[in-house]
C-alpha positions in Angstrom: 1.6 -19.1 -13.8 3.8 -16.4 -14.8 4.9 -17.5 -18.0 1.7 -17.8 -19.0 0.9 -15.0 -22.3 -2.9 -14.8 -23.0 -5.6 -15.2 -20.7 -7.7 -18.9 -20.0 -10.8 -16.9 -17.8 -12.5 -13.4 -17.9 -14.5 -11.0 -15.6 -17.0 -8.7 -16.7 -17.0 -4.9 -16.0 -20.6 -4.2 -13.9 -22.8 -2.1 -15.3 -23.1 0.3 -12.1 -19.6 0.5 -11.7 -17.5 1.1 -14.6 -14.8 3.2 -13.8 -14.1 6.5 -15.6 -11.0 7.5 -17.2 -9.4 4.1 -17.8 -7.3 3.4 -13.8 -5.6 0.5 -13.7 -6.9 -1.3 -10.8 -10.4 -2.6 -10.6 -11.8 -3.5 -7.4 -14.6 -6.1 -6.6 -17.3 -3.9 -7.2 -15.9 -2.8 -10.5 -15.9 -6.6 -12.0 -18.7 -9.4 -11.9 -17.5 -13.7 -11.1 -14.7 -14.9 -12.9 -15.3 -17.0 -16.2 -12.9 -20.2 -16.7 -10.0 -21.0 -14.6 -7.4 -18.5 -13.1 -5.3 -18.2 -9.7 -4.2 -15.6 -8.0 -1.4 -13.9 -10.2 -2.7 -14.9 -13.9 -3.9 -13.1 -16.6 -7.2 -12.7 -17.2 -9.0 -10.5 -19.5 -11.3 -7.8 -18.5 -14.6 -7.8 -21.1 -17.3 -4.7 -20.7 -21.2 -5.1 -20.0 -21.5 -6.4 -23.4 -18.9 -8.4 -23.8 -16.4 -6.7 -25.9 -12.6 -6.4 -25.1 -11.7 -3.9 -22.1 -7.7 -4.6 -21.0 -5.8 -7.4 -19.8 -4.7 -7.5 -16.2 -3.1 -9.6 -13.4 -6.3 -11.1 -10.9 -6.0 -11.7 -7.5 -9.4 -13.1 -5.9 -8.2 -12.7 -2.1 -7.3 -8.7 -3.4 -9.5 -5.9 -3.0 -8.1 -4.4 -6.3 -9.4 -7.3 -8.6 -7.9 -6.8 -11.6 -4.7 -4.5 -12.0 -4.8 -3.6 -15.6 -1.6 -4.2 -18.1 -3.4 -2.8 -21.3 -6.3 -1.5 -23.3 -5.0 -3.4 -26.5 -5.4 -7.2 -27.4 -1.8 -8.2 -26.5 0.2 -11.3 -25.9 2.0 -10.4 -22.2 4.8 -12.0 -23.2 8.9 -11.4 -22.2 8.8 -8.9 -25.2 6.0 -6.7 -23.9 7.4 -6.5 -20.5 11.1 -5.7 -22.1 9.3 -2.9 -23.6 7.7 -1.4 -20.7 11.3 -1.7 -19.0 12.5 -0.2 -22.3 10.2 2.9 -22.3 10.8 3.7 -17.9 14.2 3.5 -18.8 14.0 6.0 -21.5 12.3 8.3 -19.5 15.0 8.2 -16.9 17.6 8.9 -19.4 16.1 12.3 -20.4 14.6 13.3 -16.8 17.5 12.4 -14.4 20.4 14.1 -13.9 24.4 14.4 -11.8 22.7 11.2 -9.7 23.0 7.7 -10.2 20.0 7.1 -7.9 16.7 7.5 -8.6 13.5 5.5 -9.6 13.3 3.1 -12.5 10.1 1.9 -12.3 7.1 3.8 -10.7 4.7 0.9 -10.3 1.2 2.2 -12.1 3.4 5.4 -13.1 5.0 3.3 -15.3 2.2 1.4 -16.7 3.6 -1.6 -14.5 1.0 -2.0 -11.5 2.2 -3.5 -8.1 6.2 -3.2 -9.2 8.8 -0.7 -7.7 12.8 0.1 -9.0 15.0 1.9 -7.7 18.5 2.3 -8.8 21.6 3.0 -7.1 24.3 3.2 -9.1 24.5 -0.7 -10.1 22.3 -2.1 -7.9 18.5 -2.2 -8.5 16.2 -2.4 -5.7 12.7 -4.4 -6.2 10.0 -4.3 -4.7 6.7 -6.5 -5.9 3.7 -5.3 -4.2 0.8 -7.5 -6.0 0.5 -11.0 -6.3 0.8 -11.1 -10.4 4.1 -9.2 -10.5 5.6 -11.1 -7.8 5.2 -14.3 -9.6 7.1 -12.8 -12.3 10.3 -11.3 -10.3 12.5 -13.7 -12.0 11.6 -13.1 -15.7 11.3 -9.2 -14.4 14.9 -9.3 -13.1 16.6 -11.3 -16.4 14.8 -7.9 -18.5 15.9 -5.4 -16.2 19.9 -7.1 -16.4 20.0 -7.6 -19.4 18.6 -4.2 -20.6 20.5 -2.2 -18.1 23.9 -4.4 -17.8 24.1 -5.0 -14.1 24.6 -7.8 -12.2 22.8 -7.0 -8.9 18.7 -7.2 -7.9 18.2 -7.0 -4.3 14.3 -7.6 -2.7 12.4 -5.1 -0.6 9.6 -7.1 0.0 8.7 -6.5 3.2 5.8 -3.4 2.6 2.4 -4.6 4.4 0.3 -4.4 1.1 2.1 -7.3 0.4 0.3 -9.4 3.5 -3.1 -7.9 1.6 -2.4 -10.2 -1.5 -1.9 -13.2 0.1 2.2 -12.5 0.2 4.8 -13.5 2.6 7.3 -10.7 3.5 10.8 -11.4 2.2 13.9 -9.3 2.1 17.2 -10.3 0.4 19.4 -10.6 -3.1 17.2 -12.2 -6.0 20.5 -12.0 -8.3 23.7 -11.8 -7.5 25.5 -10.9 -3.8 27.7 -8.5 -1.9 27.5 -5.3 0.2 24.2 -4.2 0.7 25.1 -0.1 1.4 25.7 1.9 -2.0 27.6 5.5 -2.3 25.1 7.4 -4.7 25.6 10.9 -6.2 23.0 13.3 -6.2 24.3 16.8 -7.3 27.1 17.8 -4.9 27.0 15.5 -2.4 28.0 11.5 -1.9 25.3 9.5 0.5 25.2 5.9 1.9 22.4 3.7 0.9 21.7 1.2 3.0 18.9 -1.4 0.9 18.8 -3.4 3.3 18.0 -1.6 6.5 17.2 1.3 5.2 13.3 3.1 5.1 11.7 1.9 1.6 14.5 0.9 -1.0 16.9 2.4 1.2 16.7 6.4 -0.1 13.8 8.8 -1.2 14.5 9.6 -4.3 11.3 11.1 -4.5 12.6 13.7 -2.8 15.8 14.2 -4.9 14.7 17.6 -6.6 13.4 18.9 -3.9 16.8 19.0 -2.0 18.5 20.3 -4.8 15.6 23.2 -4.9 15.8 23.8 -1.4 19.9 24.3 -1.7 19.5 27.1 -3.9 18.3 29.2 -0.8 21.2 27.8 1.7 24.1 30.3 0.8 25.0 32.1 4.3 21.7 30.7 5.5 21.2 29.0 9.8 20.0 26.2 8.9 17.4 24.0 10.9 16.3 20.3 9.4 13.6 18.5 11.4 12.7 15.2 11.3 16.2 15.0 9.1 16.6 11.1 8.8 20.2 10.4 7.1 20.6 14.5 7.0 20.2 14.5 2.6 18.3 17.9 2.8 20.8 19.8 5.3 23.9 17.8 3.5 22.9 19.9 0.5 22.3 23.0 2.0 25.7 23.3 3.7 27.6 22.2 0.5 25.5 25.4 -1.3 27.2 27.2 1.5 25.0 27.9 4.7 27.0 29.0 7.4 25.4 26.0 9.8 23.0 23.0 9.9 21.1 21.6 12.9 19.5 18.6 12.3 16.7 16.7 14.5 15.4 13.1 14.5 13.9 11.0 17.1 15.7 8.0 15.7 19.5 7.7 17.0 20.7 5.1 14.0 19.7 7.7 11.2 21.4 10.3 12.9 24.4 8.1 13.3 24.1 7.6 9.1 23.7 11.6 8.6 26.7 12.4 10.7 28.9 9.7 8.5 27.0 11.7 5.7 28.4 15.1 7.0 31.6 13.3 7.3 31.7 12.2 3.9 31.2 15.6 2.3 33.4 17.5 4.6 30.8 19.8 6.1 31.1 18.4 9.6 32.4 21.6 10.8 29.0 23.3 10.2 26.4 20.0 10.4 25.5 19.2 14.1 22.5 16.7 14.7 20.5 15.4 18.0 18.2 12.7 19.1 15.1 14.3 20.0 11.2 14.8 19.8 10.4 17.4 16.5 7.3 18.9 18.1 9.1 19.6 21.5 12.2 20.8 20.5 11.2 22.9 18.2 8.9 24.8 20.9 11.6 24.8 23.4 13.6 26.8 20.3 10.6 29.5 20.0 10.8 29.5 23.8 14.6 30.2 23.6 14.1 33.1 20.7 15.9 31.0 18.3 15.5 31.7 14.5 16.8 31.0 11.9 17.4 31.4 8.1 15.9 28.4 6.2 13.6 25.5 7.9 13.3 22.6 6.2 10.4 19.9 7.6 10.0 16.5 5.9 7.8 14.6 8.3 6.6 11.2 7.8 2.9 10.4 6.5 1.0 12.3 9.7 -2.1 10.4 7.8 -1.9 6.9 5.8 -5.9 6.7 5.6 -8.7 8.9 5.0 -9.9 8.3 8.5 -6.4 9.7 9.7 -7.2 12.9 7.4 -8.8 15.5 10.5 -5.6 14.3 12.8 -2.9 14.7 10.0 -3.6 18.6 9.2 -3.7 19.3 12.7 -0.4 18.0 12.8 0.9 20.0 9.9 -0.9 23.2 10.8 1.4 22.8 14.3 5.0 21.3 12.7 4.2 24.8 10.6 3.2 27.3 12.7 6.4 26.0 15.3 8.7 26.4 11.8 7.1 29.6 10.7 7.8 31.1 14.3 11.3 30.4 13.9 12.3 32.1 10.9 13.7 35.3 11.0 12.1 38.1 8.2 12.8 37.3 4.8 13.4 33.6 6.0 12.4 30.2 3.8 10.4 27.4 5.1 10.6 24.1 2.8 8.2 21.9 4.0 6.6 18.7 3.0 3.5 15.9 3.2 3.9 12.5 1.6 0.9 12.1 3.2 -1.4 10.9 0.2 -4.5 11.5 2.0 -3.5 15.4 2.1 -4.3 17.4 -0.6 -2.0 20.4 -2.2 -4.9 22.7 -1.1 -5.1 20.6 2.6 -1.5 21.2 2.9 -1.3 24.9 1.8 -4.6 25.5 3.9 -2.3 24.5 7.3 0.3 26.5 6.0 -2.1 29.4 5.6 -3.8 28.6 9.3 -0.1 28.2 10.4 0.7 32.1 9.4 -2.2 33.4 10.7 -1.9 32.0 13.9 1.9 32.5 14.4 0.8 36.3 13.0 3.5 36.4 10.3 2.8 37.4 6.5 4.1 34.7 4.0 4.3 34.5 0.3 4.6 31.3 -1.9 7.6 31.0 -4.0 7.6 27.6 -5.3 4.8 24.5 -5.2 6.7 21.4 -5.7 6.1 17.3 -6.1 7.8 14.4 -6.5 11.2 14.3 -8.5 10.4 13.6 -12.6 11.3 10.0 -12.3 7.8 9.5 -10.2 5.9 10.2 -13.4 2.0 10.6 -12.6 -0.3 8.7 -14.5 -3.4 10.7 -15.3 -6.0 7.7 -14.4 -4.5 7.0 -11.4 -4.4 10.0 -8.9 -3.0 7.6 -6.7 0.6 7.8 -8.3 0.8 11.4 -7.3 1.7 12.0 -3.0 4.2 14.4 -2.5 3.8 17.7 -1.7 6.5 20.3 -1.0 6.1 24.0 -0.6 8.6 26.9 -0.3 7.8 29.8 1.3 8.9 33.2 2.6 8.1 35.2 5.5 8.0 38.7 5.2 
């Protein structure tokens, strides 16, 4: 199946539904009955309503997304064309990241390589195959990405539920090669501990990686609060760019555990102090106290995962917003963020704007911010951009 180079079936774009722009994934409705003979995972070509040559793509029948399309040209998918996708997401990387040896090789449809996530901490690689036709090709993908990178190591994150959608069993483990599973990465300043196997996603969010790095600049002599802080990255930053302190709150006691190690590991202890508890009601037991502070940085998780979820989710930001804007002092910075994908830049920025009036405080943007440069975002696919982070001051 997935040595398999040129197509043995096709499916037919539907006349109704042909989708604009060129996005790699076609769904049911986009694509009429397969011709020939093809599993789940093959190649198959796509043709359009009068038979002429569309892309080439991995099917899936028990998928909604049909098709996910490799490529517009008439090309073998062979090991070379898949060394020089690998070849090109690497040489991105090479220009776009820098001081950090973690970050994100491959960006699934980012990258032109649908359904497949890389991340790279120092020399390990981290894999995750979310669609039935690259899964079936983890092996040759593996060999490319060793060969053309020189490590040894390829651990599995297969565990995200997407994966039960096309027809995949959940799996979590090396692919190539063995040995301790937590990682000291660089990123600027400060040393971290990746954890790929227990950690959230492939073990860090490197997404956020230039977003910390922004937020740092505004942490000299700076009080420091960091909700829903996970392993502390954000707060780890801002004391080592010299604030004078760094609270940092999580509901979940074996993060905290990692962020205080963190702390530990970058000598900024002395100033770093984290607890267990509830974002929403600490943070209004704070405003009761009169607490305020110089910088507040939120970086919930995804308050919406659905468009259904959308009405719930801003509620949620305009309130984690309105309780950080209440406890900044004048002149103060709030960094905060959505990688809800639902949630629009101008959703986001609306809640912020609700947030100010209702708090009664007069804000000004000073930065709009994504994901980090090695989540490249492919133009057809809206999908492949999330992350939103603003920065703002109150006056």
């Amino acid at each position: 199946m997935g040595n398999v180079t040129t197509p043995t079936a096709h499916v037919r774009l539907t006349s109704l539904r042909v989708p604009e722009g060129r996005p790699l994934w076609l769904f049911a409705g986009h694509v009429g009955p397969l011709v020939g003979q093809a599993a789940a995972g093959d190649l198959v070509d796509v043709l359009t309503t009068d038979g002429k040559f569309y892309g080439r793509g991995l099917y899936n029948p028990a998928s909604k997304i049909r098709v996910r399309l490799l490529t517009f040209e008439d090309e073998l998918i062979d090991e070379a064309f898949w060394r020089g996708r690998v070849q090109q997401a690497i040489r991105l990387r090479q220009r776009v990241v820098t001081q950090s040896n973690a970050y994100r090789l491959i960006y699934a449809e980012g990258d032109r390589l649908p359904g497949l996530i890389v991340d790279r901490y120092d020399q390990l690689l981290v894999m995750q195959c979310l669609s039935f036709g690259m899964d079936s090709r983890k092996e040759l993908i593996a060999d490319v990405l060793m060969k053309e990178l020189n490590v040894t190591r390829v651990y599995l994150r297969n565990e995200a539920k997407s994966r039960q959608l096309e027809g995949l069993p959940l799996e979590r483990g090396f692919l190539r090669g063995s040995g301790p599973t937590q990682v000291e990465i660089q990123e600027g300043a400060p040393k971290f501990l990746v954890d790929v196997e227990k950690g959230q996603k492939t073990g860090w969010f490197c997404d956020q990686r230039e977003n910390r790095l922004a937020a740092a600049k505004l942490a000299a002599g700076a009080e420091v609060l960091e909700v829903f802080c996970h392993t502390g990255a954000f707060g780890i930053h801002a004391a080592l760019a010299g604030a004078v302190s760094v609270e940092g709150l999580d509901v979940s006691l074996d993060t905290l555990a990692m962020a205080r190690t963190h702390a530990t590991m970058n000598k900024v202890e002395d100033r770093c102090t984290y607890r267990q508890a509830d974002a929403f009601e600490e943070m209004r037991k704070l405003v009761k106290a009169g607490r305020k502070y110089d910088l507040v940085m939120l970086d919930p998780p995804a308050f919406a995962r659905s468009q259904q979820a959308l009405a719930g989710a801003l509620t949620g930001y305009k309130d984690v917003n309105l309780l950080g804007l209440k406890l900044l002092k004048p002149e103060g910075f709030l960094v905060t963020s959505s990688c809800s994908h639902p949630v629009s830049d101008a959703d986001l920025w609306k809640s912020i704007r609700l947030a100010a009036r209702d708090a009664k405080r007069d804000i000004r943007l000073i930065e709009q911010r994504g994901h980090s440069a090695d989540h490249p975002i492919l133009a057809s696919m809206p999908e492949t951009r999330y992350l939103k982070c603003f920065i703002v001051q109150v006056l």
